[in-house]
Kinemage of the C-alpha trace (Angstrom):
@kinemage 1
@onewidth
@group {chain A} dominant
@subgroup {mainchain}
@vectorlist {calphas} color= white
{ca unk a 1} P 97.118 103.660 80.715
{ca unk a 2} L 100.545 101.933 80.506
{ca unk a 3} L 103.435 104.305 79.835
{ca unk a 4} L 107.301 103.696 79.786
{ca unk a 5} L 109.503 104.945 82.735
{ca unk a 6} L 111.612 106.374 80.198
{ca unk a 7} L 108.423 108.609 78.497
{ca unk a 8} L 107.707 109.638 81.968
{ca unk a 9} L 110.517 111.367 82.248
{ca unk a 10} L 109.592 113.578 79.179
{ca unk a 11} L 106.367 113.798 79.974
{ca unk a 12} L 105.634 114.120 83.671
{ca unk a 13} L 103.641 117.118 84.463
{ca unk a 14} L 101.080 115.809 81.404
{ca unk a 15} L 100.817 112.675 83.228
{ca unk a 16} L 99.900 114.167 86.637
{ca unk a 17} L 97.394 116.323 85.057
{ca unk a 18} L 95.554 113.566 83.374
{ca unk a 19} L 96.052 111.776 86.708
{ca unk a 20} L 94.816 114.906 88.685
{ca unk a 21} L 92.391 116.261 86.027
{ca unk a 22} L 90.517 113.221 84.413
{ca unk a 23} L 91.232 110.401 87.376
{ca unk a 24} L 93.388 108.353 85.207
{ca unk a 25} L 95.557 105.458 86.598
{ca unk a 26} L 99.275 105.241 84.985
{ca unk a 27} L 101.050 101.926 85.212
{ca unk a 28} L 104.506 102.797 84.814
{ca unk a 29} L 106.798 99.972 82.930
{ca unk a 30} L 110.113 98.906 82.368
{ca unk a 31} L 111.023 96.440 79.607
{ca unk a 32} L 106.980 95.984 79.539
{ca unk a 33} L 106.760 94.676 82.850
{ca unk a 34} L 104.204 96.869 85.365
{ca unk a 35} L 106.747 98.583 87.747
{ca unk a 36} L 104.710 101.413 89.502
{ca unk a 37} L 101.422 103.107 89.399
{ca unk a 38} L 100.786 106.816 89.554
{ca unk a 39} L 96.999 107.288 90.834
{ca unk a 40} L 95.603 110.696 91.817
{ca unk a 41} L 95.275 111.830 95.965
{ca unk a 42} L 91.670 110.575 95.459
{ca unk a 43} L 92.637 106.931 94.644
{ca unk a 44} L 95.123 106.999 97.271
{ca unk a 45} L 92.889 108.229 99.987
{ca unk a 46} L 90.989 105.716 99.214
{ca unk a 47} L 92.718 102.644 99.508
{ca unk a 48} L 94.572 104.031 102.766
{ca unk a 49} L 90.982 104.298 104.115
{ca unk a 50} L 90.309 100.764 102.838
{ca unk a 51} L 93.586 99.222 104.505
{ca unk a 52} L 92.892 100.888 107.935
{ca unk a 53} L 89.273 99.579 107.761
{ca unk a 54} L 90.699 96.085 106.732
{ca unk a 55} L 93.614 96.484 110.196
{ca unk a 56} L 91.024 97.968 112.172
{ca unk a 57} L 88.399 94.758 111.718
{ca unk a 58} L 92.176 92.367 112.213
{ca unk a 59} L 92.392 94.177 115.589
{ca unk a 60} L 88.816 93.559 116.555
{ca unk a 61} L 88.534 90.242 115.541
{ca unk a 62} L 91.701 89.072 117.556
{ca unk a 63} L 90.336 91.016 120.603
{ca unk a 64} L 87.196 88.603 120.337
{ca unk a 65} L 90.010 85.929 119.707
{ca unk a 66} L 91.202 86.663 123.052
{ca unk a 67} L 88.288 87.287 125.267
{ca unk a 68} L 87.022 83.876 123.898
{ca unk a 69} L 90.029 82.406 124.991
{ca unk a 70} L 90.052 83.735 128.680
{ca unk a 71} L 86.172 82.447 128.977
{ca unk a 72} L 87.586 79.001 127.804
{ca unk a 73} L 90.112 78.572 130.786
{ca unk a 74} L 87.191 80.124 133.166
{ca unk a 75} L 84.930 77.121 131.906
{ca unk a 76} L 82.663 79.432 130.184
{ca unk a 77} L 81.024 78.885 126.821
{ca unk a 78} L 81.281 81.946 124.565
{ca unk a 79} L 78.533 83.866 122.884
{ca unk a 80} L 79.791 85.563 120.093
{ca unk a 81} L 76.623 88.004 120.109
{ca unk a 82} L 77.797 88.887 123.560
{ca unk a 83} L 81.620 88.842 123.364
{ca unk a 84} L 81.191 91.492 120.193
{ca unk a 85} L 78.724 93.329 122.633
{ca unk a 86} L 81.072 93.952 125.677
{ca unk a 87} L 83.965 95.132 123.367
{ca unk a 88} L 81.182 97.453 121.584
{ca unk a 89} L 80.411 98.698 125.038
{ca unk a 90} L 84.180 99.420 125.699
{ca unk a 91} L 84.875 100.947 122.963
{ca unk a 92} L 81.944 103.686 123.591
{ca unk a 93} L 82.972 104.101 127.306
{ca unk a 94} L 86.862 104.670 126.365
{ca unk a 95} L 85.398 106.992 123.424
{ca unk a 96} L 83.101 108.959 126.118
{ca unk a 97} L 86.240 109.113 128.477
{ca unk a 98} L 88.248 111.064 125.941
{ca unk a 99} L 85.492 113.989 125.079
């Protein structure tokens, strides 16, 4: 649903309950042109889960990046299989270390 900033105003707490209630996504425009979005805690959970999934495989992949690179200068042909091993293998010891 698109709705003016300007109907907003007048209208607010009927927009967050369809938000809140029925899941709705508002789009809120000015001069027709998308400014905003109101989505309910759900939605927003959501894509904050999705983004630190996304940064969370970033930070993996350039740890493999840079264990790669240090078995380069040693001379040593990487295995990926391997590489994404050892870091698995870290990750449970540091995880095991903490409880």
């Amino acid at each position: 649903m698109k709705v003016n900033i300007r109907k907003v105003r007048e209208n607010l707490s009927e927009i967050i309950n369809r938000v809140s209630v029925k899941g709705e996504r508002v789009i809120l425009t000015s001069r027709n042109k998308p400014k905003a979005a109101i989505v309910s805690l759900k939605d927003a959970l959501a894509l904050e889960d999705k983004s630190m999934r996304k940064a969370k495989r970033l930070f993996q992949l350039e740890r493999i990046r840079k264990e790669r690179e240090k078995l380069v200068r040693r001379g040593v042909v990487s295995d990926s299989l391997a590489t994404l091993r050892k870091i698995r293998e870290e990750r449970v010891e540091v995880r095991s270390s903490s409880d």
